[in-house]
C-alpha positions in Angstrom: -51.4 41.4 11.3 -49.6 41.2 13.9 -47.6 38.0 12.9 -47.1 39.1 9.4 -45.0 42.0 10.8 -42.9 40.3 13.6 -40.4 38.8 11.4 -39.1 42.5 10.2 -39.4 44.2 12.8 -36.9 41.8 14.5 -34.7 42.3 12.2 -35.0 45.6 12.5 -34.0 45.5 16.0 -31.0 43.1 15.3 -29.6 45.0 13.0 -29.9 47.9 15.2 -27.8 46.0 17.8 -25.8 44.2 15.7 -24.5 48.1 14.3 -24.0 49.4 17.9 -20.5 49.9 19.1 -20.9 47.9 22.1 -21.5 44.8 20.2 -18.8 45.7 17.8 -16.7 45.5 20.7 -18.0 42.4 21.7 -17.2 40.8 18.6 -13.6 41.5 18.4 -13.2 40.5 21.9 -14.8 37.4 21.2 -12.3 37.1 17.8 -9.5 38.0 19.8 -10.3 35.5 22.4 -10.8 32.3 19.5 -7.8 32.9 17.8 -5.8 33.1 21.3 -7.3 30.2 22.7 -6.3 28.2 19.3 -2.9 29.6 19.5 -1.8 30.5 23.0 -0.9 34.1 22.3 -3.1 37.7 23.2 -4.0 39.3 20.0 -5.5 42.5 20.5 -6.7 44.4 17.4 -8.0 47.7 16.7 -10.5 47.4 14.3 -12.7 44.7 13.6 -16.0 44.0 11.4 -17.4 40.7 9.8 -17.0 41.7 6.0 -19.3 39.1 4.5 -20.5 35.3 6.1 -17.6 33.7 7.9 -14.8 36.5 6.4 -13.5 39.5 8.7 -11.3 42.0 8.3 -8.7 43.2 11.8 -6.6 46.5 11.7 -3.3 47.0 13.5 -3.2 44.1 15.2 -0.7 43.0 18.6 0.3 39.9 19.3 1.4 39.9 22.6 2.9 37.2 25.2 0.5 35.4 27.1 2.2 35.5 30.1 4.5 38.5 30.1 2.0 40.6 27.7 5.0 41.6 26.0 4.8 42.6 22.5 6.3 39.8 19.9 5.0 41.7 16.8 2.9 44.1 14.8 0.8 43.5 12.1 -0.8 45.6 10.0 -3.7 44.1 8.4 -5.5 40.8 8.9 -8.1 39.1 6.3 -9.3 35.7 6.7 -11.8 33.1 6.1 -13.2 31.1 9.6 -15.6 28.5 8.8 -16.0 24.9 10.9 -13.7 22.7 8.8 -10.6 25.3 8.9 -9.4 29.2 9.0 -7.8 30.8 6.2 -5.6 34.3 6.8 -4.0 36.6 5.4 -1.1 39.0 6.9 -0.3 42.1 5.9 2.9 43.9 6.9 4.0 41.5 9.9 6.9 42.7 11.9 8.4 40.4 14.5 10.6 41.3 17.9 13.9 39.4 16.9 14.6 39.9 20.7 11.1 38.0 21.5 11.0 35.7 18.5 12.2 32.8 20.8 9.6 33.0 23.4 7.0 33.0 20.8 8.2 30.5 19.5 8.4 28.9 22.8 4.5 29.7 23.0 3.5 28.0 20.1 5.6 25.0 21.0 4.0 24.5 24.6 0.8 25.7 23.4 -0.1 24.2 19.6 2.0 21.4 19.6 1.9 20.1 22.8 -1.9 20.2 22.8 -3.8 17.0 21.7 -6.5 19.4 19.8 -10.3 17.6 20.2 -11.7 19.1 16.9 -8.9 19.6 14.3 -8.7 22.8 12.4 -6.4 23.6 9.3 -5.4 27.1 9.8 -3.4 28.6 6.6 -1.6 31.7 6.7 -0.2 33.4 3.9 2.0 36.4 4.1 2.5 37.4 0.2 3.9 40.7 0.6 6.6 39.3 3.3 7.7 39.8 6.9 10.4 41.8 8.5 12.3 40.3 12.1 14.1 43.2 13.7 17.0 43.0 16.2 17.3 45.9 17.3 18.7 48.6 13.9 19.1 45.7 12.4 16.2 43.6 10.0 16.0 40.6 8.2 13.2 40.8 5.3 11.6 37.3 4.2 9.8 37.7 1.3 6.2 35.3 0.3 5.8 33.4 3.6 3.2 30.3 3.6 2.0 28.7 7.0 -0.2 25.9 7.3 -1.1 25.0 11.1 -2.4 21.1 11.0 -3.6 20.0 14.6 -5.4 17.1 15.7 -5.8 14.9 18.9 -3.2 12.3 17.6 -0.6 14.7 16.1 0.0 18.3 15.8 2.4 20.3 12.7 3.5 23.6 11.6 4.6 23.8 8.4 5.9 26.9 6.4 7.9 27.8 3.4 9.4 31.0 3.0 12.1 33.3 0.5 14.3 35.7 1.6 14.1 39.1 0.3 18.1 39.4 -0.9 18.1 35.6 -2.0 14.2 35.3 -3.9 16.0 32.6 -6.0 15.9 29.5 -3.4 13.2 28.7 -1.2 13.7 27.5 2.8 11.3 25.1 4.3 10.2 24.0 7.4 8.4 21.8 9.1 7.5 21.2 13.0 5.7 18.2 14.5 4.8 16.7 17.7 3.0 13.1 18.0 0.9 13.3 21.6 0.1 9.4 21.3 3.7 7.9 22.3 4.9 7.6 26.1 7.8 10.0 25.7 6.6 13.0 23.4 9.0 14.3 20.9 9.3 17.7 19.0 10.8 16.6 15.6 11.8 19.9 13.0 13.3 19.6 9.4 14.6 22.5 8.6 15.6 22.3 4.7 17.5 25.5 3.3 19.6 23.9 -0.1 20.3 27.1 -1.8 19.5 29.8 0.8 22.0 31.2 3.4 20.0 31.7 6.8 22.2 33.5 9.4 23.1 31.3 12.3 22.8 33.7 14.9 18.6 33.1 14.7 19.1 29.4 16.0 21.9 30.8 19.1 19.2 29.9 21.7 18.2 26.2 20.1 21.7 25.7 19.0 24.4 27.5 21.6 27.2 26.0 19.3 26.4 28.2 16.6 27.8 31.3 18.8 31.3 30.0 18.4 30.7 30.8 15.0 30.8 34.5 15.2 27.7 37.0 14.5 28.2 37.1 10.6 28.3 33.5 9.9 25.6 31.8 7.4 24.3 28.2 6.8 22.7 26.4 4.3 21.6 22.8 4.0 19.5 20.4 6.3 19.2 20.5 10.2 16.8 17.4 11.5 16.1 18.5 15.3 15.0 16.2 17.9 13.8 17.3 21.6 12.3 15.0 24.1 11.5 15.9 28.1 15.4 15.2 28.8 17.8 15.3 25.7 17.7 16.5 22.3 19.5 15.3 19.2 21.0 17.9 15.9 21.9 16.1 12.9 23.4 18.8 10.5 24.5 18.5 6.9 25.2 21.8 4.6 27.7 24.5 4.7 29.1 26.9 7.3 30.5 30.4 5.8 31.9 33.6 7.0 33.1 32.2 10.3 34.8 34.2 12.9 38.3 32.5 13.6 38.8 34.7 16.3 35.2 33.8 18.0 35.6 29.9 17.3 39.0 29.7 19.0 37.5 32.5 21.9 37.9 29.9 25.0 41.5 29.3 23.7 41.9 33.3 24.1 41.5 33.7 20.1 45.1 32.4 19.2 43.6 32.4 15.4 42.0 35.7 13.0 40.4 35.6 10.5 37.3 34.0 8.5 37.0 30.3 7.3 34.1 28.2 6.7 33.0 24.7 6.6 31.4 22.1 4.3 29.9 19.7 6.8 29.2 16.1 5.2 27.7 15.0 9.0 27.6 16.8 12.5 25.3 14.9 15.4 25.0 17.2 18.2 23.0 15.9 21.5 22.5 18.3 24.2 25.3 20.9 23.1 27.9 18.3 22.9 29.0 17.3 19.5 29.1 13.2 19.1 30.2 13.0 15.7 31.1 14.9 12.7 33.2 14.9 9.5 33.9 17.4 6.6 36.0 19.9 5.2 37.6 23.2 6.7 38.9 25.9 4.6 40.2 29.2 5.3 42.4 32.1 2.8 43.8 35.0 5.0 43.8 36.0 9.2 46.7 35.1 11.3 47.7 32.6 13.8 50.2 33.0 16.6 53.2 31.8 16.5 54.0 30.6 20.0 50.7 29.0 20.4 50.7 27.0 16.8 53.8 25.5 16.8 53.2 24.3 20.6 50.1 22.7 19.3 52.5 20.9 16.5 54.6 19.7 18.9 52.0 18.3 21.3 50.0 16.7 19.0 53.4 15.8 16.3 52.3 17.1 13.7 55.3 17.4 11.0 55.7 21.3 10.3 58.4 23.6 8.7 58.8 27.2 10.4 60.4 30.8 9.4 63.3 31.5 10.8 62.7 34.7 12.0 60.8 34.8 15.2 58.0 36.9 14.9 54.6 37.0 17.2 51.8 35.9 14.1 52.1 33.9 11.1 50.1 35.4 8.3 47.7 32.5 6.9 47.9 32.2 3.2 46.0 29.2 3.2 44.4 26.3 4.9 42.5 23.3 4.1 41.8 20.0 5.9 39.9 17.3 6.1 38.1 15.9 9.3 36.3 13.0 10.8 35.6 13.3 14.5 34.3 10.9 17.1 34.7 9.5 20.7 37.7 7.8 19.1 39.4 10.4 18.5 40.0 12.8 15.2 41.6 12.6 12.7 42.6 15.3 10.1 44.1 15.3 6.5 45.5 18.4 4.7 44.3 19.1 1.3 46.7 21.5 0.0 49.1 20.5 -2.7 52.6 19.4 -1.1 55.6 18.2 -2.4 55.9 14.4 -3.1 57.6 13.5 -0.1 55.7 15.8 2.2 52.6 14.7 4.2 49.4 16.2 3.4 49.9 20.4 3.8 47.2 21.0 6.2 48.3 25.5 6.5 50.7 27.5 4.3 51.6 30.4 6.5 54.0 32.6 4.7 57.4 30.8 5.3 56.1 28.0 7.1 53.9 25.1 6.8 51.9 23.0 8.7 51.1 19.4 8.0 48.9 16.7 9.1 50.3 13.3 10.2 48.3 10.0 9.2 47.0 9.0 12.9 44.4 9.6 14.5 44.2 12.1 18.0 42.3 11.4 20.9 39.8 13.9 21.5 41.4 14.7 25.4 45.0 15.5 23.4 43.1 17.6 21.4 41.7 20.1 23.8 45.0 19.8 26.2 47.1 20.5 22.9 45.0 23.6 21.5 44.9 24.9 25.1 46.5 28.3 25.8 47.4 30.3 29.1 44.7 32.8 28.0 40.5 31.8 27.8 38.7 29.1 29.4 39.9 25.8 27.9 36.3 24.1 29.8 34.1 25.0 27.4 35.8 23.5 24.3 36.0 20.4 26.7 32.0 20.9 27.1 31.5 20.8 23.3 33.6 17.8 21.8 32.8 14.4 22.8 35.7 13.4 25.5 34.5 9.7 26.9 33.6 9.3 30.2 36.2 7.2 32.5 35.4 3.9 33.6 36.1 2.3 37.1 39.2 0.2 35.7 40.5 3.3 33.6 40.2 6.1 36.0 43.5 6.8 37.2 46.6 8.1 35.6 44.4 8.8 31.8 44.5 11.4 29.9 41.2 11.9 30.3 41.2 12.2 33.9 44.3 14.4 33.3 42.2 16.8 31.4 39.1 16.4 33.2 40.7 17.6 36.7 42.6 20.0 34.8 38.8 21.6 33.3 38.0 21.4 37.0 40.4 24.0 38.5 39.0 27.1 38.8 41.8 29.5 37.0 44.1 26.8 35.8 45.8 27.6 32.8 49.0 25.4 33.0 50.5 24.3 29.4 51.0 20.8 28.4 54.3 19.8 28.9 
């Protein structure tokens, strides 16, 4: 008799402890504890109960540096599915810390993706009501976000596609790998954004050229990243609007107002420094001044008819130019009608124009031409690709000329 009433009267126990707060506690530590150790962050929830076999349901959940225990988001619901072959989850309400974004993304690179994973685990997450980033008063609102995490010992991958909320017509993709097999481990991203303007101001910290483009400026179109232990590579092909004149030219002391933007065929960036590049700048209003322009046409002879009156700015009614830069040099062709026996109008400004001439300018010219007696003309010279001097070529160049000039704390001496 005693046999025949064993088996429920254990259960009876267990399900006694299994409903008392103390192991209710213990299981959301131990579910808080799984899903950190898989992802490298501290998630701390306030509610949490097993709904059915293998499903669960978290309330008001932090997701909090592992390191710092600073808080990179808020969510405000969590369902999923955990079984041995993969996790399946479901977000609700997400809000991100624009100001932490970076170093959680940081965790999830060092942590996920540079961790050969023993037993691989497909982790989905799907966010269908969307996800909010906040900057401080300011939010940017994603709508239906997918993430599939793919890990394994040979390979590991994030991969998510996403909408924003004031553009639900073009979707942004994204994908993230890292192959732990090869000698010299490589983060590879494809970020593919065809008919979606992202702001560039989210990739500042992965891509510090994007600052010279001002706070409002927008992209869309495909950046291919590439970081190994000691370089990384950008290869960039879209288009570049609302950019700040005034922040692009801001190391020349912002000679130039105004907005333009940019229709990049090409641009190959490797460590900050651009290699390569070639498209199409265009620009329709701002000002440039006057003193500062035409010294740039005369340093770098480019033909150019000017008012007669002598005032400080010249009022930019239009510019548009072609470009194809390299070690080599650059070289740039206007594309604004011009009569027959002009060269290609590269700015009509009021009164005055300025065209482009048919040869090409070495990169050093360039940066000592555009230079002004105002800004730091060093870190335009840390952005394009000047060449490096060689042992036969070292003296009397104008690279070395402008190197020793970028060298001299306080030097702001014109060209002469």
């Amino acid at each position: 008799m005693c046999l025949a009433i064993a088996p429920p009267g254990i259960l009876v126990v267990l399900s006694i402890i299994f409903s008392t707060p103390w192991y209710r506690d213990w299981e959301k530590r131990e579910w808080e504890r799984k899903v950190g150790r898989t992802l490298g962050i501290d998630i701390e929830a306030k509610t949490f109960r097993w709904t059915a076999p293998y499903q669960f349901h978290a309330d008001q959940v932090e997701i909090r540096h592992p390191e710092t225990h600073a808080i990179l988001g808020r969510i405000g619901g969590i369902d999923g599915l955990m079984k041995t072959q993969g996790w399946s989850v479901i977000l609700d309400e997400p809000a991100i810390d624009g100001e932490q974004l970076d170093r959680g993304i940081d965790v999830l690179h060092d942590w996920f993706l540079c961790r050969p994973q023993t037993s691989a685990h497909l982790l989905a997450l799907a966010i269908p009501n969307g996800m909010t980033i906040h900057h401080g008063v300011h939010k940017t609102a994603l709508n239906r976000i997918d993430i599939v995490f793919r890990p394994s010992e040979r390979m590991s991958a994030i991969q998510a596609k996403w909408r924003m909320e004031d553009q639900p017509f073009g979707e942004v993709s994204l994908l993230v790998s890292r192959e732990h097999s090869s000698s010299e481990s490589t983060t590879r991203m494809e970020l593919s954004s065809p008919s979606t303007w992202l702001p560039c101001s989210i990739a500042n910290d992965r891509f510090p050229f994007w600052k010279w483009t001002g706070q409002g400026s927008r992209f869309r179109g495909v950046i291919q990243y590439q970081e190994g232990d000691r370089t990384w590579d950008a290869m960039l092909a879209g288009e570049v609007q609302e950019v700040d004149l005034g922040s692009m030219t801001s190391s020349l002391g912002s000679p130039v107002q105004g907005t333009g933007a940019f229709a990049l065929e090409s641009l190959h960036v490797r460590n900050g420094r651009i290699l390569k590049g070639s498209g199409e700048f265009r620009s329709q209003g701002g000002s440039a001044g006057r003193k500062w322009l035409q010294r740039v046409a005369e340093y770098l002879r480019l033909p150019a008819k000017w008012q007669q009156d002598s005032v400080e700015t010249l009022p930019i009614e239009q510019a548009g130019f072609r470009f194809a830069l390299s070690p080599g040099g650059i070289r740039i062709e206007g594309t604004l009608p011009s009569p027959n026996d002009w060269p290609p109008v590269a700015a009509r400004l009021g009164a005055s124009v300025l065209c482009s001439n048919n040869s090409s300018i070495q990169v050093n010219q360039l940066v000592l031409g555009l230079q002004s007696g105002e800004g730091d003309p060093a870190l335009l010279g840390q952005l394009l690709p000047i060449p490096e001097t060689t042992g036969s070529d070292r003296k009397g160049t104008a690279a070395d000329s402008l190197r020793f000039r970028l060298s001299r704390n306080g030097d702001r001496t014109h060209p002469q």
